[in-house]
Backbone as a printed PyTorch tensor [residue, N CA C, xyz], in Angstrom:
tensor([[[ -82.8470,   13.9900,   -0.8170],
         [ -82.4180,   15.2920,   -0.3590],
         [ -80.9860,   15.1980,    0.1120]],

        [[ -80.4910,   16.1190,   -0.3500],
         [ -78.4520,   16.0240,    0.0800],
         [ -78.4270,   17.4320,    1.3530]],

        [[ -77.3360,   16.5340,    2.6570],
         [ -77.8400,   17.9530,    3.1640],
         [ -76.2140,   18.4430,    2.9250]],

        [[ -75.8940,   19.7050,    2.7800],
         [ -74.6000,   19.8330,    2.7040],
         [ -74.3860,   21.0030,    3.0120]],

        [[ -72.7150,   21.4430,    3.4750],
         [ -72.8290,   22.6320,    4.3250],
         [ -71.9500,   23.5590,    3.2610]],

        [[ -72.5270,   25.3190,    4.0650],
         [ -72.1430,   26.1260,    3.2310],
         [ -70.3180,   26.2270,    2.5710]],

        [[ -70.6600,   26.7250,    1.6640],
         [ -68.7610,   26.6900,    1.1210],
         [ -68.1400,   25.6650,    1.1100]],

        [[ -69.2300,   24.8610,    0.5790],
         [ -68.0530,   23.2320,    0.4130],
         [ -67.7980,   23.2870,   -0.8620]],

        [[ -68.1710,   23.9570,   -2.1560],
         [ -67.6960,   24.3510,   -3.1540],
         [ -66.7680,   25.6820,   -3.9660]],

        [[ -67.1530,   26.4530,   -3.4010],
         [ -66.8190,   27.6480,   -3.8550],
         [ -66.7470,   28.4700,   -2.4000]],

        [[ -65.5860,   30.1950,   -2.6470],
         [ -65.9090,   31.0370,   -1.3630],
         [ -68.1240,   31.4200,   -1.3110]],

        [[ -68.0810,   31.4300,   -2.5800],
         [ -69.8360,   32.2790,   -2.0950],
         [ -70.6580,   31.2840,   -1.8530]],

        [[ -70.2800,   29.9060,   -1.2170],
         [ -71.2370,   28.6040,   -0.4660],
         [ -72.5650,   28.1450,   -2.2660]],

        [[ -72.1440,   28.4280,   -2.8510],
         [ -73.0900,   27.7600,   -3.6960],
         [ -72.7330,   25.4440,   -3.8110]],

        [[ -73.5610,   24.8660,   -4.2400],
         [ -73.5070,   23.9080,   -3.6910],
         [ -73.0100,   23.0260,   -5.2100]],

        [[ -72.5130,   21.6760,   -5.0480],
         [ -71.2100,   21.0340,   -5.5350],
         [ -72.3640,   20.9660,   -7.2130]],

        [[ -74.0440,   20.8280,   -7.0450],
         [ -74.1510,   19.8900,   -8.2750],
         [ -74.8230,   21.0550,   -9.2490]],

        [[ -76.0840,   21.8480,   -9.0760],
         [ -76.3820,   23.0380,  -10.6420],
         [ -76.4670,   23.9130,  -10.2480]],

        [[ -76.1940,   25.6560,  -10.4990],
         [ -76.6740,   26.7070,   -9.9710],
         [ -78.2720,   26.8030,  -10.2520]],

        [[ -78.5220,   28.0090,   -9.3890],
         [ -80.2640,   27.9570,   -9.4330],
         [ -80.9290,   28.2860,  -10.8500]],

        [[ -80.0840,   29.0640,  -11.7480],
         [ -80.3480,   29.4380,  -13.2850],
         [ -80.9170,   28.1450,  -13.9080]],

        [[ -79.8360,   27.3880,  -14.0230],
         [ -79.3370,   26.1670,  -14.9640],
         [ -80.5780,   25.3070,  -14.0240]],

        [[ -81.3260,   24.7330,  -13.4420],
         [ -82.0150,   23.8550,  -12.4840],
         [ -83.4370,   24.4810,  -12.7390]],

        [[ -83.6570,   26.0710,  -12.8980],
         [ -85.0920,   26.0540,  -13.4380],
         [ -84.7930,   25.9530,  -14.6950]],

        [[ -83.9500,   26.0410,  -15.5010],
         [ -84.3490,   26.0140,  -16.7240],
         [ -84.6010,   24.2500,  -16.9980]],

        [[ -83.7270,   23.5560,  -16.2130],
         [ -84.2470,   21.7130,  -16.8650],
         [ -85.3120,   21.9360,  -16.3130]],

        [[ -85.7740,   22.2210,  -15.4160],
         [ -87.1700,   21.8930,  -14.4350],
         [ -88.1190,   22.2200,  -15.6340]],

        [[ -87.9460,   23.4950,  -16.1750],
         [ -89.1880,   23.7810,  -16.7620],
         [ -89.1250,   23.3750,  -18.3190]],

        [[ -87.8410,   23.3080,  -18.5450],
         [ -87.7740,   22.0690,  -20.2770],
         [ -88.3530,   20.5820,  -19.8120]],

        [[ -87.8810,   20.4800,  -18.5490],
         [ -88.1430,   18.7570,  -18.1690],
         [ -89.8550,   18.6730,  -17.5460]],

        [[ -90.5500,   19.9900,  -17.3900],
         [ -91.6580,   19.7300,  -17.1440],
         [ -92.6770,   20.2860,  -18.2560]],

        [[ -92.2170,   20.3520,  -19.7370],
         [ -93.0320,   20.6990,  -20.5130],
         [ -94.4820,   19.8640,  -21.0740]],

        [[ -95.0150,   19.8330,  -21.2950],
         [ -96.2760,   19.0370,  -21.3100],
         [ -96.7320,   18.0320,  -20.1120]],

        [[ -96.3190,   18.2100,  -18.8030],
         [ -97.1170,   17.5910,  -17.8290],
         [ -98.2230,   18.7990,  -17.2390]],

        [[ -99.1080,   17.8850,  -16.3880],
         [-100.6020,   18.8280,  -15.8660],
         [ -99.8400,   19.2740,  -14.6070]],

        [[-100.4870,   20.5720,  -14.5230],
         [-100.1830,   21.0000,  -12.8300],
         [ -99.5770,   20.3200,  -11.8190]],

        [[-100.7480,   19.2410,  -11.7080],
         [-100.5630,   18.2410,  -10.7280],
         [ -99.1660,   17.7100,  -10.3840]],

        [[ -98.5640,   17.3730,  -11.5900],
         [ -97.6680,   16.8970,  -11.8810],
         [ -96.0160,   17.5180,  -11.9800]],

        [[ -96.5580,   18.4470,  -11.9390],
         [ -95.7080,   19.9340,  -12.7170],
         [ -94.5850,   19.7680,  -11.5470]],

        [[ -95.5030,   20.3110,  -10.4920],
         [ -94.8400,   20.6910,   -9.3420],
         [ -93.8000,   19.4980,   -8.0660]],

        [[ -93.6490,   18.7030,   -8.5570],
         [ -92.9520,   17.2360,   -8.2660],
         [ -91.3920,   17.4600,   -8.3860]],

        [[ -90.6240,   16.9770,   -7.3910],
         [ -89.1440,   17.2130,   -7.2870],
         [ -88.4340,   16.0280,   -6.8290]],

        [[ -87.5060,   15.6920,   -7.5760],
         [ -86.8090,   14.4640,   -7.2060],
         [ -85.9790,   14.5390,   -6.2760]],

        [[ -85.5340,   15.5210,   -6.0380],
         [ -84.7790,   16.1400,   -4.8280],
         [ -84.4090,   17.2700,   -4.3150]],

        [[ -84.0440,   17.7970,   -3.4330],
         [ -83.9530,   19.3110,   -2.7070],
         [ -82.2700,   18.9280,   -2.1450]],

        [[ -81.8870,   20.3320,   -2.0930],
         [ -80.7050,   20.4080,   -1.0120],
         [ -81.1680,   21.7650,   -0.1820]],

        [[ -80.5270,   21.2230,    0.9750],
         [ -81.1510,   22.0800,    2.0730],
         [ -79.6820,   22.3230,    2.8400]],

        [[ -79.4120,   23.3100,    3.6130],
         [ -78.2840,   23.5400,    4.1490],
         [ -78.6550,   24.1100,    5.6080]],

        [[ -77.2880,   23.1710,    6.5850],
         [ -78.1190,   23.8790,    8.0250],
         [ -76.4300,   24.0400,    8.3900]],

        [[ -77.0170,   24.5920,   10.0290],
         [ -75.6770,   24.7750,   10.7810],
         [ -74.4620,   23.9770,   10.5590]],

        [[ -73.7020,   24.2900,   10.1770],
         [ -72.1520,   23.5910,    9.8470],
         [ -71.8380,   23.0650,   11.3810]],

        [[ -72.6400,   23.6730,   12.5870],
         [ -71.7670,   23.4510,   13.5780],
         [ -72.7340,   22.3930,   14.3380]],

        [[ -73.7010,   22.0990,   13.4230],
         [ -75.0490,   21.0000,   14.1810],
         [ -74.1320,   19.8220,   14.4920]],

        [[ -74.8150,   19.0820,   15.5750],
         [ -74.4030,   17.8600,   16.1500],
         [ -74.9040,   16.8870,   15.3250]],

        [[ -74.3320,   15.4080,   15.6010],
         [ -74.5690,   14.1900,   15.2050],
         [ -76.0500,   14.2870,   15.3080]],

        [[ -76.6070,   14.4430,   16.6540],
         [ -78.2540,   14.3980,   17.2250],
         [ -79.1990,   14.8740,   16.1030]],

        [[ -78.7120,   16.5090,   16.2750],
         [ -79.3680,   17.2620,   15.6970],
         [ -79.5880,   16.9560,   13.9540]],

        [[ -78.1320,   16.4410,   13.6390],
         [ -78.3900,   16.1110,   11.8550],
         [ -79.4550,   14.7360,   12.1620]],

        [[ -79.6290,   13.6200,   12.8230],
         [ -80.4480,   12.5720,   12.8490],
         [ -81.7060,   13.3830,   12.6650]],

        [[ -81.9950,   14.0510,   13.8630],
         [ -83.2330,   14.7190,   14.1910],
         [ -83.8130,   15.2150,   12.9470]],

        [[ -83.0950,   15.6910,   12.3030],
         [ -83.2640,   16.3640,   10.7180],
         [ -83.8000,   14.9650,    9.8200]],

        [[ -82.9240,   14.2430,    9.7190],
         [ -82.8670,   13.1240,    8.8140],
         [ -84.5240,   12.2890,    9.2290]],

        [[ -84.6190,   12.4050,   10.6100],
         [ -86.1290,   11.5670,   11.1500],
         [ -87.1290,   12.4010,   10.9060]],

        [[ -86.8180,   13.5790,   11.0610],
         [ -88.2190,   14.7190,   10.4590],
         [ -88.8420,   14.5710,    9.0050]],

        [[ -88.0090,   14.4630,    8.2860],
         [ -87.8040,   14.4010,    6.8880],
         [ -88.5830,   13.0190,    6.4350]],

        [[ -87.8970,   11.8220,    7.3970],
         [ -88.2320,   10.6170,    6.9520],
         [ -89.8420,   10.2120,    7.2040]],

        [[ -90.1160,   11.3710,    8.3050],
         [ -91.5380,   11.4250,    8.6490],
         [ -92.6420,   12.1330,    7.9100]],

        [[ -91.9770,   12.5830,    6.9180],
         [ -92.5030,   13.5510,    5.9380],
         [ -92.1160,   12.4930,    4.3590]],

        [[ -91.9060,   11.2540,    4.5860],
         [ -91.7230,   10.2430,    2.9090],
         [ -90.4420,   10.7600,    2.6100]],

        [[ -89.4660,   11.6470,    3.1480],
         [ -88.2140,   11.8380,    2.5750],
         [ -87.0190,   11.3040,    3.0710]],

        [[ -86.2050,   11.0640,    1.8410],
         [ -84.8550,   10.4890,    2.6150],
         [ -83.7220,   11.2870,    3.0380]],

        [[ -82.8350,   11.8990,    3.8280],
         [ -82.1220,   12.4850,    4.0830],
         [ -80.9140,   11.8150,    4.1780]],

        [[ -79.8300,   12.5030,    3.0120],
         [ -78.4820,   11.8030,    3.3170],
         [ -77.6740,   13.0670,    3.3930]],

        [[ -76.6560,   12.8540,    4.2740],
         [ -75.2250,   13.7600,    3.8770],
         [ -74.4600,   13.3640,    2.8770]],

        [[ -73.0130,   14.6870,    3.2030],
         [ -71.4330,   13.9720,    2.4820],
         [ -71.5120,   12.9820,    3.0540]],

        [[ -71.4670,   13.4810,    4.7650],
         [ -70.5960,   11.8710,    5.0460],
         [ -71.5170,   10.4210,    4.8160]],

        [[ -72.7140,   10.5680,    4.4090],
         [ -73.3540,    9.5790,    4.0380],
         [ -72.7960,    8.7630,    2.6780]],

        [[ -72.5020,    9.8920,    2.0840],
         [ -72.5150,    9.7570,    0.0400],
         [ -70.6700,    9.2340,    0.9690]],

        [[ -69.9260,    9.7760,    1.2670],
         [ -68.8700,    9.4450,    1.5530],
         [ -68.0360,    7.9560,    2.0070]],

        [[ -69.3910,    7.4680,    2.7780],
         [ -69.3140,    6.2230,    3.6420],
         [ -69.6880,    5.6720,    1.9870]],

        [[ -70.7250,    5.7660,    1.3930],
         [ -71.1430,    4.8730,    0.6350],
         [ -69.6250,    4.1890,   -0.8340]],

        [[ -69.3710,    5.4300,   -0.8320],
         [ -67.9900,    5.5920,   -1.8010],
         [ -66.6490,    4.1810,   -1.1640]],

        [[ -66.7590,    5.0260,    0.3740],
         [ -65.6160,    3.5780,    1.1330],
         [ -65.9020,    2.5120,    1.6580]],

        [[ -67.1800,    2.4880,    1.0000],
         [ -67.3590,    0.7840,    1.1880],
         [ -67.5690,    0.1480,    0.0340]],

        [[ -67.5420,    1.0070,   -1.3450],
         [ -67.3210,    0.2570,   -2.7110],
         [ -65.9010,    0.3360,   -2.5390]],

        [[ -65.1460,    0.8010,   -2.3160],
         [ -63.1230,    0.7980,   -2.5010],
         [ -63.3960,   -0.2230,   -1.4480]],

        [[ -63.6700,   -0.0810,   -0.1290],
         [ -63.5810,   -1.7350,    0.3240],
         [ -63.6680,   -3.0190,    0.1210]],

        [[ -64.5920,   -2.8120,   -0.8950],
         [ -65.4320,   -4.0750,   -1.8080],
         [ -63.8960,   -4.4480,   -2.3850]],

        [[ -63.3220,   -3.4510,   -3.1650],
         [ -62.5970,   -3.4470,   -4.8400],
         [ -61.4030,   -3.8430,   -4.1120]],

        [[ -61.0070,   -3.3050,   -2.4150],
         [ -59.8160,   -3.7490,   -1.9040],
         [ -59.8180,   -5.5500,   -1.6230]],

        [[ -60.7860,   -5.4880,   -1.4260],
         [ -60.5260,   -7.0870,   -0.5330],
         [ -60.9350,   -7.8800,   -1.8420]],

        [[ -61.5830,   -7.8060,   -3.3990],
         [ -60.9520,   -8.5260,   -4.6580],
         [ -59.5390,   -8.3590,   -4.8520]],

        [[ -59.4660,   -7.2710,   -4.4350],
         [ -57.8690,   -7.1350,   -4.9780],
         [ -57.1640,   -8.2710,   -4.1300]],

        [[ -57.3740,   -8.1270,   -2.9690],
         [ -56.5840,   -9.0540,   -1.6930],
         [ -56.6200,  -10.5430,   -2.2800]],

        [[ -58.0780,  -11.1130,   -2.4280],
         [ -58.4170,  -12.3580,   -2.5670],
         [ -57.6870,  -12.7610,   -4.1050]],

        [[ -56.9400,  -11.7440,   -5.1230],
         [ -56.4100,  -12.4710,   -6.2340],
         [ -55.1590,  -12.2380,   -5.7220]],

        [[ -54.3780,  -11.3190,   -5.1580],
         [ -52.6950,  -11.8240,   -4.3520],
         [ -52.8840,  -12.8840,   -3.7610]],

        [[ -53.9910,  -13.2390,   -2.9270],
         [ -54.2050,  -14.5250,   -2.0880],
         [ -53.2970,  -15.6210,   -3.0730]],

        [[ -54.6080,  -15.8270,   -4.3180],
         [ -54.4990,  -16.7230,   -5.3870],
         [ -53.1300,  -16.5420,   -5.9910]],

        [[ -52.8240,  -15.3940,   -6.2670],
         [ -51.3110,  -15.1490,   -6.8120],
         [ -50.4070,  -16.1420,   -5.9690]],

        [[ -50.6420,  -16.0640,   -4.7920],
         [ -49.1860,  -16.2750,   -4.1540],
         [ -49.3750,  -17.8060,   -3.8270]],

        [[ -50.8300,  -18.1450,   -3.9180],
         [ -50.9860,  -19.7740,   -4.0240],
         [ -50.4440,  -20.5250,   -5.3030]],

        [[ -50.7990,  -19.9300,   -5.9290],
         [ -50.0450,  -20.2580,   -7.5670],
         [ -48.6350,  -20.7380,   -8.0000]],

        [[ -47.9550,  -19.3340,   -6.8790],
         [ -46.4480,  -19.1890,   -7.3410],
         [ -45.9180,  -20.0390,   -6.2420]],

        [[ -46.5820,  -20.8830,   -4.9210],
         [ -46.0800,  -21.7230,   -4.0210],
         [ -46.2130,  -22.8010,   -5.0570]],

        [[ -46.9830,  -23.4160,   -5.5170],
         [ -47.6160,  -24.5720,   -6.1730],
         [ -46.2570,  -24.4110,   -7.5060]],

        [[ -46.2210,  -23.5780,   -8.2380],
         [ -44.9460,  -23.2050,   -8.8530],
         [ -43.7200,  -23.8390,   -8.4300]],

        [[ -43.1020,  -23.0370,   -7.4290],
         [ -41.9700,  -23.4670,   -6.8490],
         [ -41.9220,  -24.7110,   -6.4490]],

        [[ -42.9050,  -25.6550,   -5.7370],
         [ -43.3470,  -26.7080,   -5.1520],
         [ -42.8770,  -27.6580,   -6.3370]],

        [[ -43.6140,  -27.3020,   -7.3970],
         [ -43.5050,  -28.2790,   -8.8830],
         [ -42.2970,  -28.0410,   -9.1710]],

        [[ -41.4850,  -26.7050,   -9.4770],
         [ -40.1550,  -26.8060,  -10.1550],
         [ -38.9340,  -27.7330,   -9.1060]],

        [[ -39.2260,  -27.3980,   -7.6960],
         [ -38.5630,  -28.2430,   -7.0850],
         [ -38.5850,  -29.8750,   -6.9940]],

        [[ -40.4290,  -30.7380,   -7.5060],
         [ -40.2820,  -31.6770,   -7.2020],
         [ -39.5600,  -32.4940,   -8.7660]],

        [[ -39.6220,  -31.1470,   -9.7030],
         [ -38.9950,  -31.6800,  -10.9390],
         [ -37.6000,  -31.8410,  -11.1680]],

        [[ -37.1760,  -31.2780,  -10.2180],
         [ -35.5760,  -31.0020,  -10.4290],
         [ -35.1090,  -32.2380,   -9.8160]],

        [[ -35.5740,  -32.8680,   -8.5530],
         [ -35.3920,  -34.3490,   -8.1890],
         [ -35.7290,  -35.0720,   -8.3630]],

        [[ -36.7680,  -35.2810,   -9.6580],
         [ -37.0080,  -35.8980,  -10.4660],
         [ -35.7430,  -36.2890,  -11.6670]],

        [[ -35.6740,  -35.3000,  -11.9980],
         [ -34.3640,  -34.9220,  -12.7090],
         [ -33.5510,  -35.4340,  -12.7520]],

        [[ -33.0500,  -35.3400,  -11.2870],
         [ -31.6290,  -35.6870,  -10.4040],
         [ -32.0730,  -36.8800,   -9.6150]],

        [[ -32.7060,  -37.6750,   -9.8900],
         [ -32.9600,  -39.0860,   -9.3500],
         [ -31.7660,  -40.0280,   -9.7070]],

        [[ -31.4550,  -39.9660,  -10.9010],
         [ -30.3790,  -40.8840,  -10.9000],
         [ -29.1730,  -40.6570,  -10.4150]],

        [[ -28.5600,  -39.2300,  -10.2610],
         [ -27.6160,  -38.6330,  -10.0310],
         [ -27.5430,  -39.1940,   -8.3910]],

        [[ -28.2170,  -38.4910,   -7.6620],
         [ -28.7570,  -38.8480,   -6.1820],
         [ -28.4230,  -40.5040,   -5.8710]],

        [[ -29.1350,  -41.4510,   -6.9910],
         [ -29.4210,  -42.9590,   -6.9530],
         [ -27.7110,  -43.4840,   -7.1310]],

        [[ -26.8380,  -42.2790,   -7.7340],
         [ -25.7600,  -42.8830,   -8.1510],
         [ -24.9870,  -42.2270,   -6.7200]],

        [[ -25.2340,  -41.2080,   -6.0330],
         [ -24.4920,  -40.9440,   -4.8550],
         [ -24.4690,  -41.4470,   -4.0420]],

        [[ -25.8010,  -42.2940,   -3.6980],
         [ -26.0610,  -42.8580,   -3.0670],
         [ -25.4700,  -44.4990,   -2.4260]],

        [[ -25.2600,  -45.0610,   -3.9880],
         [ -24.7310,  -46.2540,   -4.0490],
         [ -23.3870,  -46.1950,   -4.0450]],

        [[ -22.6950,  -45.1680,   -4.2590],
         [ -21.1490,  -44.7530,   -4.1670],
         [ -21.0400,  -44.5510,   -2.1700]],

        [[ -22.0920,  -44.7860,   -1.3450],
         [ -21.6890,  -44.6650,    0.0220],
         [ -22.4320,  -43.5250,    0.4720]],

        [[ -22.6150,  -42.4750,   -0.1170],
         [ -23.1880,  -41.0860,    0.7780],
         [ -24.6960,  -41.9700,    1.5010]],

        [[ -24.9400,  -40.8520,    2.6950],
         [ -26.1260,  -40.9370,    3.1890],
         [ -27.2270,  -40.1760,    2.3080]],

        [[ -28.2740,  -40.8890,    2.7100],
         [ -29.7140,  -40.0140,    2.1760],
         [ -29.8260,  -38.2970,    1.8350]],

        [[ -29.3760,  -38.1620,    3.7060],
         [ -28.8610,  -36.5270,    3.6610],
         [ -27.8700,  -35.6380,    3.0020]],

        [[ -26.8170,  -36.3670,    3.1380],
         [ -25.7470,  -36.2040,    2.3600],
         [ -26.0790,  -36.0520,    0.6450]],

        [[ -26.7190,  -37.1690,    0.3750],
         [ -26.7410,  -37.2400,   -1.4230],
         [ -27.7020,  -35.7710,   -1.5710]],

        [[ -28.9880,  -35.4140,   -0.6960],
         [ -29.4750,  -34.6830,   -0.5320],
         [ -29.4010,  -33.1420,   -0.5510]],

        [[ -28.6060,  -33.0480,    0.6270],
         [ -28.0540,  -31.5730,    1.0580],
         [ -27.5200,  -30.7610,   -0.0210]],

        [[ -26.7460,  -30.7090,   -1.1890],
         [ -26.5570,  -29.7590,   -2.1290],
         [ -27.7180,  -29.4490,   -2.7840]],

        [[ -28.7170,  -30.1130,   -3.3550],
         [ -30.2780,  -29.8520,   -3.9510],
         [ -30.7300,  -28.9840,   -3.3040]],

        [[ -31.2400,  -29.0690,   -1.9300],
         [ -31.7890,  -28.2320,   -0.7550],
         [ -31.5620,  -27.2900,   -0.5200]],

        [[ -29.8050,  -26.7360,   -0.2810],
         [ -28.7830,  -26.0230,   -0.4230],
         [ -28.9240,  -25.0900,   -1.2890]],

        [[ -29.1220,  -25.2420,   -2.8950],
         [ -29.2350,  -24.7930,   -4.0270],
         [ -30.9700,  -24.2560,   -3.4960]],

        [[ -31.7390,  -25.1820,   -3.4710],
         [ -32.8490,  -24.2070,   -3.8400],
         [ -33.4070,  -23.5660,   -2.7350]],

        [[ -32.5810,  -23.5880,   -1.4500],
         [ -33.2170,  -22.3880,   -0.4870],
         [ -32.5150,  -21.1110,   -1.0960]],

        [[ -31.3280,  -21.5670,   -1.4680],
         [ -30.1460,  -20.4190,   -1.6330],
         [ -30.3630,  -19.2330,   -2.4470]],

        [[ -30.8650,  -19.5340,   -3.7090],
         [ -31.2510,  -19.2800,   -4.9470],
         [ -32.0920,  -17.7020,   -4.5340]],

        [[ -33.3450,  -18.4800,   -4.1920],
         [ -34.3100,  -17.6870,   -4.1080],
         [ -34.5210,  -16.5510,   -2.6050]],

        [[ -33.6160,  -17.2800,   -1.1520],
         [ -33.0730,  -15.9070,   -0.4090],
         [ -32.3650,  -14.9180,   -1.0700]],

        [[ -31.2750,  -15.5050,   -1.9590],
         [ -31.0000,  -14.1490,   -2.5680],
         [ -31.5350,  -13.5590,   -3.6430]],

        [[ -32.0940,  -14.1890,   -4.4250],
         [ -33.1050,  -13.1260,   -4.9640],
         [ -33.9420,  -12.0110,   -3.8500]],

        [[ -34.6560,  -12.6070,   -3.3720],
         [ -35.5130,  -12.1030,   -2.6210],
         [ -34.8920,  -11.3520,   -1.6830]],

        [[ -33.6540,  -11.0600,   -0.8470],
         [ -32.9700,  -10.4430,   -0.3150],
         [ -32.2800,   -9.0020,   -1.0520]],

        [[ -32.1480,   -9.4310,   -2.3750],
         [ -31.8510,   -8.2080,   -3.4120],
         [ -33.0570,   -7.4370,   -4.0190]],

        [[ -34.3650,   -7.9530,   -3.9890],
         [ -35.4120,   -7.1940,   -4.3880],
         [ -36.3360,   -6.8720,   -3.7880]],

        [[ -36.4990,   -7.4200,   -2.1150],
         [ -37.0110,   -6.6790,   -1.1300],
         [ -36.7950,   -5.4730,   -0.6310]],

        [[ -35.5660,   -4.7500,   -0.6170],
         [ -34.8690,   -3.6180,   -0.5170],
         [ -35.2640,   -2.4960,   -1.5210]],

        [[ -35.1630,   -2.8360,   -2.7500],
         [ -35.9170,   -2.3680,   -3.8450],
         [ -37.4160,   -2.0680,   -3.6710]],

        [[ -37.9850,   -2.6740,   -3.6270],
         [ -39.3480,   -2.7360,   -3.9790],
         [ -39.9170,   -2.1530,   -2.5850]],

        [[ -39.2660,   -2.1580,   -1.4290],
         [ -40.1300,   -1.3470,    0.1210],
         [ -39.9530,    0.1720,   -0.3610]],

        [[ -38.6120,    0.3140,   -0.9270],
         [ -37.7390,    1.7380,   -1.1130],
         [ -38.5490,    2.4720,   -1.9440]],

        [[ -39.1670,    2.1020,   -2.9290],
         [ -39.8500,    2.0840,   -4.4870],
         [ -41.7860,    2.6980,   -3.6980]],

        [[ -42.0100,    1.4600,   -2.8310],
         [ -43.2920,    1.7180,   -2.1620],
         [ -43.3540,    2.9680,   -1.6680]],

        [[ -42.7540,    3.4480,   -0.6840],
         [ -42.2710,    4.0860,   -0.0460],
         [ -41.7610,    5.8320,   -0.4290]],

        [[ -41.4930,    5.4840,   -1.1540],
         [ -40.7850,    6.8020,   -1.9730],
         [ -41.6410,    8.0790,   -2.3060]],

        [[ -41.2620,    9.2500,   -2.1030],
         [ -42.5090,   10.1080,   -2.2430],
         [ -42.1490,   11.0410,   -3.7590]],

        [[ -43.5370,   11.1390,   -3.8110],
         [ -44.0780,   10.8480,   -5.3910],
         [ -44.8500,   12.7830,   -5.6890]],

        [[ -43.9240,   13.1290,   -6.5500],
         [ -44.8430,   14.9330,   -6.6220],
         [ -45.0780,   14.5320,   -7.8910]],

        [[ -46.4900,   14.6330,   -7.6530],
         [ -46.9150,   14.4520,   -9.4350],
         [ -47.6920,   15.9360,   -9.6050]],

        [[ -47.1370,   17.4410,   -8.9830],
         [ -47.5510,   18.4450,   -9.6730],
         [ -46.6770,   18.5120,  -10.8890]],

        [[ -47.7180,   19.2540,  -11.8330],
         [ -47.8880,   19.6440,  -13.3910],
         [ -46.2840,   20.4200,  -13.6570]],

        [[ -45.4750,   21.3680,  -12.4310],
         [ -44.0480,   22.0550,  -12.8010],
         [ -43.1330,   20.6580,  -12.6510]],

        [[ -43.6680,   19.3890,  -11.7630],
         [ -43.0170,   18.6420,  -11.5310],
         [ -42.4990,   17.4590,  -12.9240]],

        [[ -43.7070,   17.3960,  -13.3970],
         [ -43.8510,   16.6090,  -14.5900],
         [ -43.4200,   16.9200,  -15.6930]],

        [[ -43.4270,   18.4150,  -15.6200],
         [ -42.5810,   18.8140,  -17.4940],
         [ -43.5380,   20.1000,  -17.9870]],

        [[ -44.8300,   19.7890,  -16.9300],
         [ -45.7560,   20.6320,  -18.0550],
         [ -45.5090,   22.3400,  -17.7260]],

        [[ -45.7390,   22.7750,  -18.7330],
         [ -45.8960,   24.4570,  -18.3740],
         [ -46.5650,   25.0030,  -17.2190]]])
């Protein structure tokens, strides 16, 4: 049973899912060759009460019902149920940026330990020419903090601005007639 309040669809309060026409007619195509008994069986009702009922009073409803073999849900029931599947779909989403950004550390991690790999001999030759450890060091380090603050300093600005930005996607806005 859905309980839902008047005029949540239309000004004349008719309700979001069949008018009453269209609902006897499946009822009575969908109850063609069953017995009496049977006939009269409903998978569900909508019922409509005070728009201005309390939390209490909708329970009170919902426990009457449940005392009678029925289940009683609202919108905000069907509603809750909706934002806790997008909750679900948010926090996959979260847990593969997680992985994304583990990836692209492990990335950087490798391109950096390759590049002094690279530059081992170069380093091995600065080294033996007199520089210190740090010294032979410090331009590598130099280079690859450098690199990637400024990237990241030029496309952070971008991309908050971009987030951020407000978006009219009405139909005069878009092109259409």
């Amino acid at each position: 049973m859905a309980v839902t309040a008047d005029a949540l669809a239309s000004p004349t309060g008719s309700n979001i899912f069949v008018n009453d026409a269209l609902s006897d007619a499946l009822f009575d195509t969908q109850s063609t060759g069953l017995t009496a008994e049977h006939a009269d069986r409903y998978a569900s009702a909508t019922a409509w009460f005070d728009p201005k009922a309390t939390d209490d009073e909708i329970q009170t409803l919902k426990d009457r019902l449940a005392d009678k073999g029925y289940t009683g849900t609202t919108i905000a029931d069907h509603l809750g149920t909706i934002t806790t599947v997008i909750d679900g779909i948010v926090l996959v989403l979260k847990a593969f940026a997680v992985i994304a950004l583990l990836a692209a550390t492990f990335s950087i991690v490798n391109t950096l330990y390759m590049s002094v790999q690279e530059r081992t001999r170069e380093i091995g030759l600065l080294k033996a020419m007199g520089m210190g450890s740090g010294s032979a060091s410090r331009p590598r380090s130099s280079a690859s903090s450098a690199l990637p603050s400024a990237r990241g300093s030029r496309s952070s600005p971008a991309s908050i601005s971009a987030a951020h930005s407000p978006r009219d996607c009405s139909p005069t806005h878009l092109g259409s007639p």
